[in-house]
C-alpha positions as CSV (number, residue, x, y, z in Angstrom):
1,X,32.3,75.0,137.3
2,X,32.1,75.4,140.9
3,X,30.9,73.1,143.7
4,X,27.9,73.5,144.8
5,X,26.7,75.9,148.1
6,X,25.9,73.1,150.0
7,X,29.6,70.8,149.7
8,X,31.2,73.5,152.0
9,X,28.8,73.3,155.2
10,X,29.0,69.4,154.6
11,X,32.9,69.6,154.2
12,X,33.4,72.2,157.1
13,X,31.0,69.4,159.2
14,X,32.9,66.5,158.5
15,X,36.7,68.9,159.0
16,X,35.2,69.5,162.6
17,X,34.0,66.1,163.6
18,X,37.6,64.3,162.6
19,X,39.2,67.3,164.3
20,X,37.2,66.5,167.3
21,X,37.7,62.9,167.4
22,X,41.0,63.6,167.1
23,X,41.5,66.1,169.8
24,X,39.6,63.3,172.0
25,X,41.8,61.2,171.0
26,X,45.2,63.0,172.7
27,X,43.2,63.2,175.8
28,X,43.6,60.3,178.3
29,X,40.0,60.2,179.0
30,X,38.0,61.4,176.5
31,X,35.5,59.7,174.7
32,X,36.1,60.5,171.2
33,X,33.2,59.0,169.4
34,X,30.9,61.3,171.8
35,X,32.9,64.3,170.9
36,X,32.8,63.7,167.1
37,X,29.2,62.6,167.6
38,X,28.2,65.9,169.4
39,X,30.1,67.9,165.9
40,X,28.2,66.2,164.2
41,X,24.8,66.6,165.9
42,X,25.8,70.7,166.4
43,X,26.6,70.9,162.8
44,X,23.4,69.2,161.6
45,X,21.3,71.1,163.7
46,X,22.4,74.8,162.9
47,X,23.0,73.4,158.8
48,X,19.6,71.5,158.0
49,X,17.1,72.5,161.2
50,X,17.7,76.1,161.3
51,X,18.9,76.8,158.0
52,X,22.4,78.8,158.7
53,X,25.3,78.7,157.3
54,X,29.1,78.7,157.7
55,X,29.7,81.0,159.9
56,X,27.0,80.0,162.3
57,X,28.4,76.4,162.4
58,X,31.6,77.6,163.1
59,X,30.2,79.5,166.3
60,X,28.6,76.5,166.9
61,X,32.0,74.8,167.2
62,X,33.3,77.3,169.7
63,X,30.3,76.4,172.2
64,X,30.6,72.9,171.9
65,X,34.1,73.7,172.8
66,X,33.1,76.0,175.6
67,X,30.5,73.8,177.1
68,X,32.8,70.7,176.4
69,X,35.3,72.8,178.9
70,X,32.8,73.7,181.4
71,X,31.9,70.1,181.8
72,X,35.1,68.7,181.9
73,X,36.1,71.5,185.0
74,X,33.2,70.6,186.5
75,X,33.8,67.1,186.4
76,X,37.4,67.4,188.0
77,X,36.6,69.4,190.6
78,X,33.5,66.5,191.2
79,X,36.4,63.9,191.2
């Protein structure tokens, strides 16, 4: 029997958010439980407000990532 549908958006949500935390977590000045905590919030959005599915949390990864990166430039340069 297979899993159900539903175990790989959660499993794909919970991959990214410890991936985050952890990429916070090489950085000197990160804060690692807002990264994770902004996975999470992407991934709940796109999964159980708008209904999508795997790939669409996955392109919701890349802009967090993007817009993660924007902010961080713009901060530097601010600094």
């Amino acid at each position: 029997m297979s899993p159900p549908l539903y175990f790989w958006e959660f499993a794909l949500m919970v991959v990214c958010a410890v991936g985050w935390y952890r990429l916070a977590a090489i950085e000197e000045d990160a804060p690692a439980l807002v990264w994770a905590g902004l996975s999470l919030g992407v991934s709940a959005v796109i999964w159980w407000w708008l209904g999508w599915g795997l790939l669409a949390m996955i392109l919701g990864q890349l802009v967090l990532a993007v817009g993660i990166g924007i902010f961080r430039v713009i901060r530097d340069r601010n600094r």
